[in-house]
C-alpha positions, -999 to +999 in steps of 0.1 A: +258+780+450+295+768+449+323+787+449+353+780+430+387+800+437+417+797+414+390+791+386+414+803+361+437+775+364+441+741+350+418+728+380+398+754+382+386+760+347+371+725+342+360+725+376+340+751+366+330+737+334+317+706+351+297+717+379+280+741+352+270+710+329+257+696+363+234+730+368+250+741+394+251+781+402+288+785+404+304+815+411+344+819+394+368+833+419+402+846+408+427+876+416+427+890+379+397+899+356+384+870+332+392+871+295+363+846+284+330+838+293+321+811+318+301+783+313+269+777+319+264+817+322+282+817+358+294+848+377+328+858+381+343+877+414+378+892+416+395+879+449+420+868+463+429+845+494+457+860+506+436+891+517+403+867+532+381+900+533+382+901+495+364+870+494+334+880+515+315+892+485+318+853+468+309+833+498+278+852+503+247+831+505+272+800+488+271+766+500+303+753+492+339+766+488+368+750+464+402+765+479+431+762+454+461+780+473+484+789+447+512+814+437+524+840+460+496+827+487+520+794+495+550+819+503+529+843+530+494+859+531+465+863+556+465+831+579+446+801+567+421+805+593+409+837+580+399+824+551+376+796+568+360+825+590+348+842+553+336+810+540+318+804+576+303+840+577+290+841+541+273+809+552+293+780+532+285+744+548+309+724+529+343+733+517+371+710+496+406+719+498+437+714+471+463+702+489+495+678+477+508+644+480+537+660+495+518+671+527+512+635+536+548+618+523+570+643+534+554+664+566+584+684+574+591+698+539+594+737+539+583+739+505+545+729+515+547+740+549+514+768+537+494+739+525+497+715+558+484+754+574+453+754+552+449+717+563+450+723+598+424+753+594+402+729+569+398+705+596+394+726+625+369+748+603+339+731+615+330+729+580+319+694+563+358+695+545+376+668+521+409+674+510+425+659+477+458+656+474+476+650+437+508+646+430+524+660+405+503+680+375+504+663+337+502+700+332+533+705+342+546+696+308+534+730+298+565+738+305+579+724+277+558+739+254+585+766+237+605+739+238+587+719+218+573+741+192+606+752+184+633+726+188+611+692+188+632+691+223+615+686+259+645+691+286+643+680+322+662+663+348+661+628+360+655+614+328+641+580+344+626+587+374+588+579+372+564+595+390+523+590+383+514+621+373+474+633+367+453+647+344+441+680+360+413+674+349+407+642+372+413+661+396+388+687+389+360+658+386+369+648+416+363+680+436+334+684+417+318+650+430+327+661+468+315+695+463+281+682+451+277+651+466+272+635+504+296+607+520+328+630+514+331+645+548+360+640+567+376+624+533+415+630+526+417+617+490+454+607+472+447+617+433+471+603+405+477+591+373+475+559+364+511+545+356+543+561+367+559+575+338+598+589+333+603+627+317+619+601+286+581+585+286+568+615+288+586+632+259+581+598+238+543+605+242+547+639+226+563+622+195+535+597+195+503+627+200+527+650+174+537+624+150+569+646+147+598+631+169+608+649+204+639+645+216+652+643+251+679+665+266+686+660+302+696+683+324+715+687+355+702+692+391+716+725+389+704+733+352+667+727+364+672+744+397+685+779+375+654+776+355+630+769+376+640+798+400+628+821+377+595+816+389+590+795+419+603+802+455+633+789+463+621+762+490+596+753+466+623+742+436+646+727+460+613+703+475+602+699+441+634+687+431+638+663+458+606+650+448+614+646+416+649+633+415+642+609+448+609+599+451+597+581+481+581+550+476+548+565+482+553+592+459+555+570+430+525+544+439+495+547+415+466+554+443+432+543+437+413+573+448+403+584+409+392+554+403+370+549+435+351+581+433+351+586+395+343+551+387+370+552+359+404+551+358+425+582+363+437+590+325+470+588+310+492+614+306+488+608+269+454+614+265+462+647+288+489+657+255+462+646+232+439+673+244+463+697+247+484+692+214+479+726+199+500+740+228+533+720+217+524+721+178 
């Protein structure tokens, strides 16, 4: 059996999806109840990380964990190591772990400072672990949804700063292959699109998927930081600002990691709006 917190997410739900087509037992994990069936008949546990004893009931008799911390977990919570004790006690063997670029480029950064924790714990687990770590989501451009339904208008900041950005659901094939599948021990895997593309780029995509055209406003430092306040901690906007108006090198380098494991490129961020078109419509 594999376990699968944060399963209803943008990772999560085709991560699910996939190791059901692959006939594995999954078992859902998330803090709230479901509001659709799972695939492939799977079962569905209310949990969540920040209290590790919650999760006791999911890990039983499972081989492998997925960990997705997320939300209020990266501002506080039980310690990381807690939750490794539950997935050891309930008898887990393997467990992959969803980091971010970040905690590799920038190791001193505030805003991930939770996520380096649950790498720490990951590797001192005793566990067979692999950590991915993306950079930033295509999803993101959820964000832009409203936006775009209504005005024809994504807004952002730095208009022409590109950053590779992947398909979530790359991501969630690739956890799927180390969840299954031996040789991934001990891995620490970079996951990202495969161009670098500019918010502009990115709004000219939805003109292309919508056939409608999108403008581009940009916005201020400032402008995003007000917005994006509303819900994200504070150290996390100001890092995720940083990231994306003065990307390191590293941050904006197309990594090969999809590729290698999936045997495919990583897909572009179009055929991520494609898929997703009747959210922006």
């Amino acid at each position: 059996m594999i376990v699968v917190t944060g399963a209803t997410g943008n990772v999560g739900r085709p991560l699910v999806a996939a190791l059901a087509a692959a006939g594995e037992e999954v078992t859902a994990v998330s803090r709230t109840p479901r509001s659709h069936e799972l695939p492939g008949g799977g079962r569905h546990v209310v949990a969540d990380l920040a209290e590790p004893s919650t999760l006791r009931p999911a890990v039983e008799g499972a081989d492998a964990l997925f960990i997705l911390p997320a939300g209020e977990l990266l501002g506080g919570g039980a310690p990381a190591t807690e939750v490794l004790d539950a997935a050891r006690a309930g008898g887990v063997r393997r467990v992959v772990l969803l980091s971010s670029q970040v905690t590799g480029t920038r190791p001193a950064a505030l805003s991930h400072g939770r996520l380096r924790e649950f790498e720490g714990a990951v590797r001192s687990s005793g566990l067979d672990w692999t950590i991915l770590r993306p950079g930033g989501f295509a999803s993101n451009a959820y964000a832009w949804a409203e936006s775009v339904r209504a005005r024809r208008t994504v807004a952002a900041p730095f208009a022409d700063v590109a950053l590779p950005v992947v398909d979530p659901a790359d991501i969630a094939e690739v956890a799927a292959v180390a969840l299954r599948d031996e040789g991934h021990a001990g891995q620490t895997y970079e996951l990202t699109g495969p161009v670098a593309l500019t918010p502009r780029e990115q709004a000219r995509a939805f003109t292309e998927v919508l056939g409608e055209e999108v403008r581009f406003v940009e916005l201020t430092r400032e402008q995003a930081r007000e917005h994006m306040a509303g819900f994200m901690p504070e150290p996390v906007v100001d890092g995720t600002l940083d990231i994306l108006g003065e990307p390191l090198p590293a941050e904006q380098r197309v990594a090969p990691d999809v590729e290698k494991i999936l045997g495919r490129p990583a897909g572009p961020f179009t055929a991520w709006a494609t898929r997703n078109a009747a959210a922006f419509r």
